[in-house]
C-alpha positions in Angstrom: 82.9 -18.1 -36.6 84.1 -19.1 -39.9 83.5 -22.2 -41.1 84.3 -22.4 -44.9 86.6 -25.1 -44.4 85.4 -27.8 -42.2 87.9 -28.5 -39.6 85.7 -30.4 -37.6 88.5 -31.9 -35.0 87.8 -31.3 -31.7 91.1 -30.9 -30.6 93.6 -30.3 -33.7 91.9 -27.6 -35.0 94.6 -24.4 -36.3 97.6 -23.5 -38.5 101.6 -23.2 -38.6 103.2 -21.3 -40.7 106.5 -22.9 -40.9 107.5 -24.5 -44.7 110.0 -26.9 -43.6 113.3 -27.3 -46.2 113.0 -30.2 -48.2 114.9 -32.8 -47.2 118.2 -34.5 -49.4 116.9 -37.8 -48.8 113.2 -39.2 -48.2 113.4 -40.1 -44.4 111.2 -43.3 -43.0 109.7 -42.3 -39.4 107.6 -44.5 -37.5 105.7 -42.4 -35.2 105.8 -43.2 -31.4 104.7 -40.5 -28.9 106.3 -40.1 -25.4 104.7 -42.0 -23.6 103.5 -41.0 -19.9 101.3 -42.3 -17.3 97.8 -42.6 -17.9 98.8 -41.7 -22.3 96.1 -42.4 -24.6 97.6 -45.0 -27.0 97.2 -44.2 -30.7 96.8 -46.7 -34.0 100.4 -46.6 -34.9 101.5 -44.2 -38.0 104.0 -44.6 -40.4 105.7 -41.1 -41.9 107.6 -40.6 -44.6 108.7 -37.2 -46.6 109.6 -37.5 -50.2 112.4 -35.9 -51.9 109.9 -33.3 -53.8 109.4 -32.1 -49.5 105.7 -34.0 -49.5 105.2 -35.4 -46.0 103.2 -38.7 -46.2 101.3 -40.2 -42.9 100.2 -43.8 -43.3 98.1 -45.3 -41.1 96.6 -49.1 -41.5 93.0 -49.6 -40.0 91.8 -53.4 -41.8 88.6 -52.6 -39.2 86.6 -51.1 -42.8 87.7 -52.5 -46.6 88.2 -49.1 -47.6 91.0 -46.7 -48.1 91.0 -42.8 -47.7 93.2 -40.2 -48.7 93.1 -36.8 -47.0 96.0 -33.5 -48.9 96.0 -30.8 -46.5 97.4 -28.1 -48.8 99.7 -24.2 -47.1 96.8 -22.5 -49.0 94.2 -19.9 -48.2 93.0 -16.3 -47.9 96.5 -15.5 -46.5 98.1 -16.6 -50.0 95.6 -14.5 -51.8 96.4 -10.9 -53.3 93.7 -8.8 -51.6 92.6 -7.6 -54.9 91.8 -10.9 -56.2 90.0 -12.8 -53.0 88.6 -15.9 -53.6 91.4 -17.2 -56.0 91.7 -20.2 -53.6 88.4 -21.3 -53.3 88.4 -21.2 -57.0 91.8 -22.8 -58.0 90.8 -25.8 -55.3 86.9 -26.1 -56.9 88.7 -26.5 -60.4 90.8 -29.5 -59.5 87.9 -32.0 -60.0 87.0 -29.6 -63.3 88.7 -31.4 -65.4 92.5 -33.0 -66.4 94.7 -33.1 -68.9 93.4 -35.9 -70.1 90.1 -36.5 -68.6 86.6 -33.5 -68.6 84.9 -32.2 -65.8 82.1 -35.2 -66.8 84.9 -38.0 -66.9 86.4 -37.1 -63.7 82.8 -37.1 -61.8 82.1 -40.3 -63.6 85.7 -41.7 -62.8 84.9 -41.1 -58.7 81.7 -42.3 -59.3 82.6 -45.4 -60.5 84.5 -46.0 -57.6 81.7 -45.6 -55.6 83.8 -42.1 -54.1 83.7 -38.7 -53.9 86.0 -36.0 -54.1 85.7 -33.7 -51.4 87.4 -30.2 -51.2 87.1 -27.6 -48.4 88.9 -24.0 -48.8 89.3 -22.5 -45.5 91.5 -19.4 -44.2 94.8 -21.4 -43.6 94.7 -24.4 -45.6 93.1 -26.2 -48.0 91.5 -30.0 -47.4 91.2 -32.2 -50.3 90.2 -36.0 -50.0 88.2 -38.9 -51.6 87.7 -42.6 -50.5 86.9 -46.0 -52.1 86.6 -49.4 -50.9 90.1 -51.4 -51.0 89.6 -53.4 -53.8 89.9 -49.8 -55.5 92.3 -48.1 -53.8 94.9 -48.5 -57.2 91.8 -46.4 -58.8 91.6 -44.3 -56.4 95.3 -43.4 -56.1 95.6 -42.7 -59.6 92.7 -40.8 -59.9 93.3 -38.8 -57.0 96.8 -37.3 -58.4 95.7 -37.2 -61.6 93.0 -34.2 -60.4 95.4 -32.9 -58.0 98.7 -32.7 -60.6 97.4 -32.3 -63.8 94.3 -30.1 -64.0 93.0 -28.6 -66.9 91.8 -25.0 -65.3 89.1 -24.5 -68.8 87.9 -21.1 -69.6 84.5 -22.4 -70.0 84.8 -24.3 -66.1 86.3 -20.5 -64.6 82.9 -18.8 -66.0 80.7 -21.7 -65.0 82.7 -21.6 -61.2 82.6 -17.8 -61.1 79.0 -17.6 -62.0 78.0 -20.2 -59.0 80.6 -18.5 -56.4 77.7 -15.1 -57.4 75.0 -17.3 -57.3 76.1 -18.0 -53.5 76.4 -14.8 -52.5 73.0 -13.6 -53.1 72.1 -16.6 -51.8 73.6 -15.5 -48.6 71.5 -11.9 -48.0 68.1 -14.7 -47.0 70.8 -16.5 -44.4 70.7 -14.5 -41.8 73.3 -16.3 -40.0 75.5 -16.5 -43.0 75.4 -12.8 -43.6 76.4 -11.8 -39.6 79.2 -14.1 -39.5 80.6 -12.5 -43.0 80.3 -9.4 -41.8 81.8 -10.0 -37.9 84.7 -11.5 -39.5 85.5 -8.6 -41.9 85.0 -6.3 -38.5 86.9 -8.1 -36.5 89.9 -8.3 -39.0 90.0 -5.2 -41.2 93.2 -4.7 -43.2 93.8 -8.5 -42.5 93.4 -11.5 -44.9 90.8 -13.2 -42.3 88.5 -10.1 -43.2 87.9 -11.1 -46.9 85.2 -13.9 -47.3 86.2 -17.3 -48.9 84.5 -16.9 -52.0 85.5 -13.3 -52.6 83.4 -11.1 -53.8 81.7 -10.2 -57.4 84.5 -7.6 -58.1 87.4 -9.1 -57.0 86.2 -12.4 -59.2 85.8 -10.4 -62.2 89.4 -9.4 -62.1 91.1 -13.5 -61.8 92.1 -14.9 -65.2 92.8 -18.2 -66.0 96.1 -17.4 -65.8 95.9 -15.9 -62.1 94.4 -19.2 -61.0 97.1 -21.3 -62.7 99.9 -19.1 -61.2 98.3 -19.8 -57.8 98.1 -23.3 -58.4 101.9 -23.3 -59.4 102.6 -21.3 -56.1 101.2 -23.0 -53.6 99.2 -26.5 -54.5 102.9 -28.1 -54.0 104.6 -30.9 -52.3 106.8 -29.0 -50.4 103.6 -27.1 -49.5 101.5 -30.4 -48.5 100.9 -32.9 -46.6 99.2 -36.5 -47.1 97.1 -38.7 -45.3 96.8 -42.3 -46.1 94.2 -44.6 -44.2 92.3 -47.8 -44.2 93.0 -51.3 -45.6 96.3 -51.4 -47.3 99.6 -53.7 -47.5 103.1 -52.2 -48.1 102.8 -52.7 -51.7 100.2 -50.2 -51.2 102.4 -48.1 -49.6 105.0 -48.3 -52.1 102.3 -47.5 -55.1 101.1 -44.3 -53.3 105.4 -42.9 -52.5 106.3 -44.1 -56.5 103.2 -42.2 -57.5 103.2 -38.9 -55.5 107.6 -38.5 -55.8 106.8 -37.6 -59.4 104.8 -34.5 -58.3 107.3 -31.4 -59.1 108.1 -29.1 -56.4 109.0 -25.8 -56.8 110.3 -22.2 -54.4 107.7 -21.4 -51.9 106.9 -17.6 -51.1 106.9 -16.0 -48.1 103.6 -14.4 -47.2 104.3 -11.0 -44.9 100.1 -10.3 -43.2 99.9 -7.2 -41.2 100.3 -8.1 -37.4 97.0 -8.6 -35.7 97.2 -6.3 -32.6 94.5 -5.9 -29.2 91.6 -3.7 -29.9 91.8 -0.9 -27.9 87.5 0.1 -28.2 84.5 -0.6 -28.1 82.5 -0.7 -32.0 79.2 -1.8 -32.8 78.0 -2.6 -36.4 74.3 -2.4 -37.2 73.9 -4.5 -40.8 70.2 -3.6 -41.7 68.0 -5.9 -43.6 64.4 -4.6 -43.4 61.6 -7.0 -42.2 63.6 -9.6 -40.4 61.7 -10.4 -36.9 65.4 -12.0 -35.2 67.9 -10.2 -34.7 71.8 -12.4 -35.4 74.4 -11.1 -32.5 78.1 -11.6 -32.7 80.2 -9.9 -29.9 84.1 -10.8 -30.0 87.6 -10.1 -29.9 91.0 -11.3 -31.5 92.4 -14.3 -29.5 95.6 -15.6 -29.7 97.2 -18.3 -32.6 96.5 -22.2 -32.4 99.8 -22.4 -31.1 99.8 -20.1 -28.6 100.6 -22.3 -24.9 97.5 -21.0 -23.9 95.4 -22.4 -26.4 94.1 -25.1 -24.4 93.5 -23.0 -21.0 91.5 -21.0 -23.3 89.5 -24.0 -24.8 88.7 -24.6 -20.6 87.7 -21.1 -20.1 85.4 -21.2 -22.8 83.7 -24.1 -21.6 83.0 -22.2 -18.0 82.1 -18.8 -20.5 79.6 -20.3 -22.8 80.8 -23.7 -24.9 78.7 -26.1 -23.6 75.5 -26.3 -22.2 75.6 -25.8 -18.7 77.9 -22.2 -19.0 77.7 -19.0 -17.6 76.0 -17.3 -20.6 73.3 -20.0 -21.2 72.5 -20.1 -17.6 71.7 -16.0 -17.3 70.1 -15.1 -21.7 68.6 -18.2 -21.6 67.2 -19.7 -18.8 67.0 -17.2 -16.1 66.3 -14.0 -18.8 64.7 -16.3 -21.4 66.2 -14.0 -24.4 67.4 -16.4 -26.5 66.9 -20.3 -27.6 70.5 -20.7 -27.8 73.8 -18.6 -26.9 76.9 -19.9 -26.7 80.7 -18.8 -27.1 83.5 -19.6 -28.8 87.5 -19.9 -29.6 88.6 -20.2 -32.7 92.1 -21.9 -33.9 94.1 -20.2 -36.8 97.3 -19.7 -37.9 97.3 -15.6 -36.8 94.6 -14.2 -33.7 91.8 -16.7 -34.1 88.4 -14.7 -33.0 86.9 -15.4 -29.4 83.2 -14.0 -28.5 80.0 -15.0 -27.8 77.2 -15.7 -30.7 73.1 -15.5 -30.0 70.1 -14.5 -31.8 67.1 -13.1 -30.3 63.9 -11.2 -30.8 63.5 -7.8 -32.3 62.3 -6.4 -29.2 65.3 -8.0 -26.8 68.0 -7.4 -28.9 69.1 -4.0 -26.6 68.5 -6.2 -23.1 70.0 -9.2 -24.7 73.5 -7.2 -25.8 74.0 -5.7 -22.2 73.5 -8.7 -20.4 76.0 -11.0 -22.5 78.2 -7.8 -21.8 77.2 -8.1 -18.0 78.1 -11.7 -18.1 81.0 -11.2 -19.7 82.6 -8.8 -17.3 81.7 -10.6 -14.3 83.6 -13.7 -16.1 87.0 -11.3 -16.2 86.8 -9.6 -12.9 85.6 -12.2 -10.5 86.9 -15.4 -12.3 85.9 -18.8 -12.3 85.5 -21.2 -9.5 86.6 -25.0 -8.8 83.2 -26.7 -9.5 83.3 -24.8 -13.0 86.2 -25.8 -14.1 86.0 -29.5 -13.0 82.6 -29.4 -15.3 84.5 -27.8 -18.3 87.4 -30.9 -17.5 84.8 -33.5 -17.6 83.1 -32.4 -20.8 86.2 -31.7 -23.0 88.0 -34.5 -21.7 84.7 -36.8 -22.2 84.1 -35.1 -25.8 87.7 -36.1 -26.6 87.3 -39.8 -27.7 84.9 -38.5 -30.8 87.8 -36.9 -32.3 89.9 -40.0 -32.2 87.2 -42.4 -32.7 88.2 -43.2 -36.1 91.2 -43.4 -38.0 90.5 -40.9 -40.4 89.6 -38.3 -37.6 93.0 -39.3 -36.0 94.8 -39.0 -39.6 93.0 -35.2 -39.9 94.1 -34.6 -36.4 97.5 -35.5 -37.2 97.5 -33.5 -40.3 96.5 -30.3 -38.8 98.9 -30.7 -35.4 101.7 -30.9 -38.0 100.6 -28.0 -39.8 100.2 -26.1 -36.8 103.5 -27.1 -35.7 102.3 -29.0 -32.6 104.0 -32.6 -31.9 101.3 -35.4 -31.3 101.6 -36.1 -27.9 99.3 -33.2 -27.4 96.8 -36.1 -28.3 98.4 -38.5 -26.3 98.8 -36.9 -23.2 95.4 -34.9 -23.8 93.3 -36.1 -21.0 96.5 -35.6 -18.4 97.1 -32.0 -19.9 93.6 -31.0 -19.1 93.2 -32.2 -16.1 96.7 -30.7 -14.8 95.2 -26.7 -15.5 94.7 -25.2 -12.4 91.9 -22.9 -12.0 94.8 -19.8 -11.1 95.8 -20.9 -14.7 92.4 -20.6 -16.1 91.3 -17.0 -14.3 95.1 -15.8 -15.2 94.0 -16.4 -19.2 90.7 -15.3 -19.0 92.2 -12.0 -17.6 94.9 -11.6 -20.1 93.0 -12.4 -23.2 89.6 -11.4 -22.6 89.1 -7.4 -22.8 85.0 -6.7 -22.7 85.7 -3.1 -23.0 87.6 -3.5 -26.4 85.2 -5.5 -28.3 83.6 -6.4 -31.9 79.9 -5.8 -32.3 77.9 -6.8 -35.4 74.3 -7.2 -35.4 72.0 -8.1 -38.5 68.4 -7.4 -38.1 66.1 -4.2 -39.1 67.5 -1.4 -37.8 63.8 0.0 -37.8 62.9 -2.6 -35.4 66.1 -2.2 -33.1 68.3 1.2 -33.6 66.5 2.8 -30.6 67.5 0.4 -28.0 71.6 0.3 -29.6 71.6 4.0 -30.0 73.8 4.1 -26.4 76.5 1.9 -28.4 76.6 5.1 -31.1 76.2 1.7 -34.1 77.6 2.4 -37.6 74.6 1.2 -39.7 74.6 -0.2 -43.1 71.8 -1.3 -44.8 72.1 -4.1 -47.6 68.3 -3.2 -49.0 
């Protein structure tokens, strides 16, 4: 499961990939979702796209004296050359590195002053930037907040100081067990696709980006045309008007298209033994490529999960963990991207159970596909998701991210509105239908991180490719 962005929406989560033309003449869009029986009423938004193609989503919440400001930004691995991974992460860490007219200590000092922080989270998709003050700031705040993301500086000396920590991280990462198996299920799972590179890069592909790589990226992609921005919190329409004169001077330019190889099914089983010599746990990731965020499925997915192993009373943490007692904690999961997010299950378990604990999630897996689900399953999964709903709503700047990433995704907002209705109107033919038409356990991904002293003999039935990091 990746999680180098932090998209933590409950329901919003994923990516589109369409870049809309930019529009001859900014156009004023009050948004009002259908509304049907039993809808969930939203705080009203106010949505406007500039002539530079930037779309901005206002929405007023006096309930706090503060103002937030949320850029999701079309940038990611996917935009990256595979040869220089991690150009992203870097050109996005630089913003706050310094301006044109201000250094890396003056911006820090500027956000500080307004009692804010500027907040930037790469992922696979997209990029999130954002920062926050109290109201009687927000001119500040606006001002500093385009000045970092318009006009910034990219200095030799902040690249080398960037780079250096980026290597620092990632030996950082061999004592994080849990780190180190996601990495490596992720570039299993996805070889000879963007997803398979990690966020960061690596120490070779960093040595090859030049200042000038990073400012061509930022050129590319970190565009209006290419964004999308979230105003919340205490503001007025003189407000609004401050934050469309301010951002309509940000130049657009041609977007690329990005051509990734298509992600097909697996058709076998591998397993991937990543050795690090005297760990006493063992990590486990078992998975498979799912299907896009907006795939119609999605959501009958998300329910099927639940039943598999998403929440607490599931199918998986019923058999490893309290009838087997393998495990402290197994669960599974869906994940929403742009291309074939990865679905699986994730544990960790003793040395000496790591061989019992693999065939019985595989056990419990095939029973899921072949004999289904039942009614009393999927009413549990119903309640939980639809009673975990409110917490990604609760607040207007969860709504505001939510509505950024439906729109970037390409999913209109009523799937917010009409959430609860839509979950509860998935039949359980519809759930056992997806569970058989996505989920292959023959056909899977396998990577486990432990000592292959300690565990090889009980995998050597799954023939393991093993690679030892020490």
């Amino acid at each position: 499961m990746r999680f180098g962005i932090v998209f933590l929406f409950l329901v919003a989560c994923s990516s589109p990939v369409k870049k809309a033309a930019v529009p001859e003449n900014s156009a004023v869009v009050v948004a009002k979702p259908t509304v049907v029986p039993g809808a969930i009423r939203l705080k009203p938004a106010r949505e406007i796209t500039l002539d530079n193609g930037l779309k901005i989503i206002f929405i007023r919440d006096h309930s706090l004296p503060r103002v937030s400001m949320m850029l999701l930004v079309r940038a990611g691995i996917r935009e990256e050359a595979e040869e220089k991974g991690g150009i992203n992460a870097l050109t996005s860490q630089l913003l706050e590195q310094g301006t044109a007219s201000k250094s890396s200590p003056q911006v820090a000092d500027a956000f500080a002053d307004l009692g804010s922080e500027f907040s930037v989270s790469p992922g696979d998709d997209a990029t999130m930037i954002s920062a926050d003050a109290l109201s009687t700031s927000a001119e500040n705040l606006l001002g500093l907040f385009y000045e970092v993301i318009s006009s910034p500086s990219f200095k030799d000396v902040e690249i080398k100081r960037l780079k250096s920590q980026f290597v620092a991280s990632m030996k950082k990462r061999l004592d994080n067990p849990m780190a180190m198996v996601e990495e490596n299920f992720q570039n299993f799972l996805y070889e000879g696709h963007p997803y398979e590179r990690a966020l960061i890069g690596d120490e070779k592909s960093l040595a090859k980006i030049k200042k000038q790589d990073i400012v061509k990226h930022y050129l590319n992609w970190y565009r209006p045309n290419n964004s999308a921005l979230a105003v919340v919190g205490a503001f007025n329409e003189v407000f609004e008007r401050k934050v469309i004169e301010t951002f309509k001077k940000w130049p657009q330019r041609p977007l690329k298209k990005i051509n990734t190889p298509q992600l097909a099914d697996l058709t076998d089983f591998k397993m991937k033994v990543v050795s690090k010599s005297g760990l006493a746990q063992t990590q486990i990731r078992i998975g498979q490529r799912g299907v896009p965020r907006q795939n119609s499925d999605y959501l009958k997915l998300r329910v099927a999960n639940e039943i598999l192993g998403g929440g607490f009373v599931s199918r998986l943490n019923q058999k490893i963990r309290d009838d087997l007692g393998l495990t402290y904690s197994i669960s599974s999961f869906v994940e929403a991207h742009s291309d074939r997010g990865a679905m699986g299950i994730s544990t960790f378990t003793k040395n000496q159970s790591v061989g019992q604990t693999i065939s019985e999630a595989l056990k419990v897996l095939e029973e899921y596909v072949t004999k289904g689900v039942n009614e009393n399953e999927l009413r549990a999964a119903k309640n939980l998701l639809i009673g975990q709903f409110p917490k990604s709503i609760e607040t207007a700047d969860r709504l505001a991210s939510n509505y950024l990433f439906l729109d970037f995704y390409g999913i209109p907002r009523t799937y917010l509105t009409n959430y609860n209705r839509n979950v509860e109107e998935i039949t359980l033919n519809e759930v056992n239908e997806v569970i058989k038409k996505y989920y292959s356990p023959r056909n899977l991904r396998v990577v486990v991180y432990g000592d292959d002293k300690a565990i090889s003999e009980q995998l050597k039935d799954y023939s393991p490719q093993i690679i030892k990091i020490h």
